[in-house]
Residue, then its C-alpha position, 0 to 999 in steps of 0.5 A: x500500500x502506498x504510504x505517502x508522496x515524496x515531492x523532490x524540488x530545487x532550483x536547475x541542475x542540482x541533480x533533482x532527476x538523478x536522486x529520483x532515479x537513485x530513489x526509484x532504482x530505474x532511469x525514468x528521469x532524462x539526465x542530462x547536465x543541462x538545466x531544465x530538462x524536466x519540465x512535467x512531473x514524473x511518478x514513480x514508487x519506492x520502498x525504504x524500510x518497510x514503506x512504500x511511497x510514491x516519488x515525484x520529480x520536477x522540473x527547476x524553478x529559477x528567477x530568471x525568464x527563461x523557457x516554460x518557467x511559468x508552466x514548471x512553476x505550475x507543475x512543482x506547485x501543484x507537486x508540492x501541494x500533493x506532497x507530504x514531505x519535500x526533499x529539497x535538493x541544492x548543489x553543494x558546489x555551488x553553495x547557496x544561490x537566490x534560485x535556492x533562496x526562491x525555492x525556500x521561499x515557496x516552501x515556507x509558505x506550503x508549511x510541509x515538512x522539508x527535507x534539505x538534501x546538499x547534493x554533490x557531496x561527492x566524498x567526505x572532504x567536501x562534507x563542510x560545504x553542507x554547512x553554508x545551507x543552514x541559513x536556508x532554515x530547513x534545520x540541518x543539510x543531509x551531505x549526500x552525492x547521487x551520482x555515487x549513492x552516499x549519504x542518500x539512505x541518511x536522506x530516506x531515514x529522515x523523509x520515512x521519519x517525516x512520512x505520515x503514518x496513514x490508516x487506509x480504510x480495508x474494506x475486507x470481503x469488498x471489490x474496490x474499484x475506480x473509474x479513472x479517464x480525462x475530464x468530463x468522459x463521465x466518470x461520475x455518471x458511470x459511478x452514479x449509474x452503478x450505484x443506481x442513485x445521486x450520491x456523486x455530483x455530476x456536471x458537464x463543466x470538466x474538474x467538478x469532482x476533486x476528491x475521491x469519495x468511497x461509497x460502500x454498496x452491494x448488488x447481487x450478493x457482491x459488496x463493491x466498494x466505489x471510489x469516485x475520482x477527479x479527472x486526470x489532464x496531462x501532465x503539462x497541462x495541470x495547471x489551474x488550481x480546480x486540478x491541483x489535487x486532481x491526478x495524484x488524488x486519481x492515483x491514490x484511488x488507483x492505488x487502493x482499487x482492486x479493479x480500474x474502469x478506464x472510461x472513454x468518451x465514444x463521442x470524441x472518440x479514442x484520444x492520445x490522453x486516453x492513453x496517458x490515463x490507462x497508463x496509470x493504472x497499469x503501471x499499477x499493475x491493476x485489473x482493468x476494464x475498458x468503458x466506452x461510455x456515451x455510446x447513446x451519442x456515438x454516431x454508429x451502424x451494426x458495425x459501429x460496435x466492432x469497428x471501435x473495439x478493434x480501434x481500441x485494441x490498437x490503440x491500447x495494445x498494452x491493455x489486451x488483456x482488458x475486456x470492453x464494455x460500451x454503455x450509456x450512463x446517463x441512460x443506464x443502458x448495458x450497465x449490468x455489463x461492467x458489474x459482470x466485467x469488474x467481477x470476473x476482472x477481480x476473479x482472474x485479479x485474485x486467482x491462486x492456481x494450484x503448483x501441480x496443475x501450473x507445472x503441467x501447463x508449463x511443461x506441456x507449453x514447452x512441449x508444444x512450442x520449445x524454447x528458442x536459443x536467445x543471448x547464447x543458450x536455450x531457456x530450460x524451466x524446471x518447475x514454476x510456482x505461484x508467489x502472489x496474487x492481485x496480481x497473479x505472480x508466478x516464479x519460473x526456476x530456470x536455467x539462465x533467467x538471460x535466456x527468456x526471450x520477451x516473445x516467448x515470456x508472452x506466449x508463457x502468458x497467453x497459455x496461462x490466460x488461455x488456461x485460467x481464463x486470467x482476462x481483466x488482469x496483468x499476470x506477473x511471470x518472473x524468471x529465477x535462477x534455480x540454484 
């Protein structure tokens, strides 16, 4: 469970995307030694001493007028407004400088707890350059260098120190489910139609909802728990004070769905955003379902229906293991539909499959389609086993992990889905060295 948000701030070319990358374990972050280069926010997940909390990255704030500055002041006020605690990182070289004077300045006025990170403390001599940033009044500078990784874990202890301790509602023996998309797809409309009464507002003016609100139901025996959310722009576009809270508050909502409906509008049809959102989610690595909403608006012929559906397929090639649902919310048409698609979704989400009949399918995979030589050997699975679920995770214990070639990862995949009838769900297949 996602514990807490980690905003990383400061003025250009301090290093903000390295330590992200060093938090992270992952080069999500471009890095370049030239100032600027991030200008919209990027998210990523970390565990630190038991706790697992989001991380974002943002571009430099500067005094000067230079290219997207007022769109990167948005970005990192809005990151700052979503954090619970703030890393702010200066360049020890350099020492204190009036971007790092501006940046202090908007932190005073966020009143969240702030971590002071002197990066480019690349060895212990230069430990005393640290001492010049106490005049910031941040209490004491942690020297740390995240091109070599010292003095970064000293840096996590505080920011866990700081991190609120945050008790989630459970909802045991519930489906949790989101309805996540751009704004105005009919996100609350959906919710509405699925709980069968108002209890969400609903508006045509995009960014009415900006919280997300649970609300416990049951329908056929199921109990379902609903968690209504805000509307996700783009990144670079979040920038009016009705989406400040927007993206994030939809991500922690994906974070504790069991099931993500990605709504889409049929009257406008498949748009580059639409992507973006679905993105979200699985990263997550949630079950999810496809909702084309709108679809009494959708100019359609008897094959309407088909056409779009293979549009989205195509579209969304990384969610082919999501079933599609075409509804109208407003006219509670075909909504019986989701409520089938979220139940199976979540059977496949939370599917243990025994080590015996998993070990048959995986011989009798290799039996029908044998390994191909890849990175200088042939890939032998001994015995496999599943780890996890939500999602369903399975251990392969090879030979040589290297010689898994990704297409026949996939065909792995498939024969499980195929098997097990995982639609609605990401499937989690891990090769390990047997020793």
């Amino acid at each position: 469970m996602i514990a807490g948000v980690l905003a990383i701030v400061g003025s250009p070319n301090v290093g903000k995307s390295t330590v992200f990358n060093r938090i992270i374990g992952d080069r999500k972050a471009i890095v370049e030694d030239i100032p600027g280069l991030t200008r919209d926010r990027i998210y990523g997940v970390t565990t630190w001493l038991t706790r697992q909390f989001r991380v974002i990255d943002t571009g430099g704030i500067q005094l000067a007028n230079a290219s997207y500055q007022t769109e990167i002041r948005a970005q990192v006020n809005i990151a700052i407004e979503e954090a619970d605690v703030i890393l702010f990182v200066v360049d020890g070289k350099i020492g204190v400088s009036a971007d790092d004077l501006l940046v202090a300045k908007m932190l005073f006025k966020a009143k969240k707890p702030v971590v002071l990170g002197v990066n480019k403390i690349d060895d212990g001599q230069m430990a005393g350059l640290s001492d010049e940033f106490y005049r910031l009044g941040f209490g004491t500078p942690i020297p740390m260098s995240s091109t070599h990784g010292i003095g970064i874990g000293d840096m996590l202890d505080q920011v866990i120190k700081l991190m609120p301790d945050k008790q989630l509602p459970e909802y045991e023996g519930s489906i949790c489910f989101s309805a996540i998309g751009r704004p105005n797809v009919g996100k609350s409309s959906l919710i509405n139609a699925l709980l069968n009464q108002e209890r969400v507002i609903v508006s045509p003016i995009e960014g009415t909802t900006r919280d997300a609100i649970d609300t416990t139901f049951t329908h056929d025996g199921q109990t379902y728990v609903a968690i209504d959310t805000a509307g996700l722009k783009k990144r670079g576009r979040i920038y009016e004070s009705v989406d400040k809270y927007a993206a994030l508050r939809s991500l922690k909502a994906i974070d504790r769905s069991d099931v993500v409906l990605v709504v889409i509008d049929a009257d406008a049809g498949i748009l580059e955003q639409d992507k973006h959102v679905a993105g979200y989610a699985f990263e997550a690595h949630k079950a999810m379902v496809v909702v084309v909403n709108k679809w009494d608006l959708a100019v359609k012929d008897q094959n309407a229906m088909a056409a779009f559906e293979k549009k989205i397929r195509a579209e969304f090639k990384f969610l082919d293991f999501a079933p599609i649902v075409f509804v109208s919310a407003k006219n509670k048409s075909r909504i019986p539909l989701v409520f089938a698609a979220i139940e199976h979704a979540y059977q496949g989400y939370a599917m243990r499959v025994s080590t015996s009949l998993l070990n048959d399918i995986m011989q009798d995979a290799q039996i029908m389609n044998p390994t191909p030589h890849f990175n200088g050997g042939r890939l032998k699975i001994y015995y496999a086993n599943q780890v996890d679920v939500k999602p369903p995770t399975f251990v392969m214990f090879v030979n040589h992990p290297d010689f898994l070639h990704f297409s026949y990862k996939r065909y792995l995949e498939n024969r499980l889905r195929e098997t097990f009838h995982f639609e609605g769900t990401p499937i989690n297949l891990i090769a390990r060295e047997r020793k």
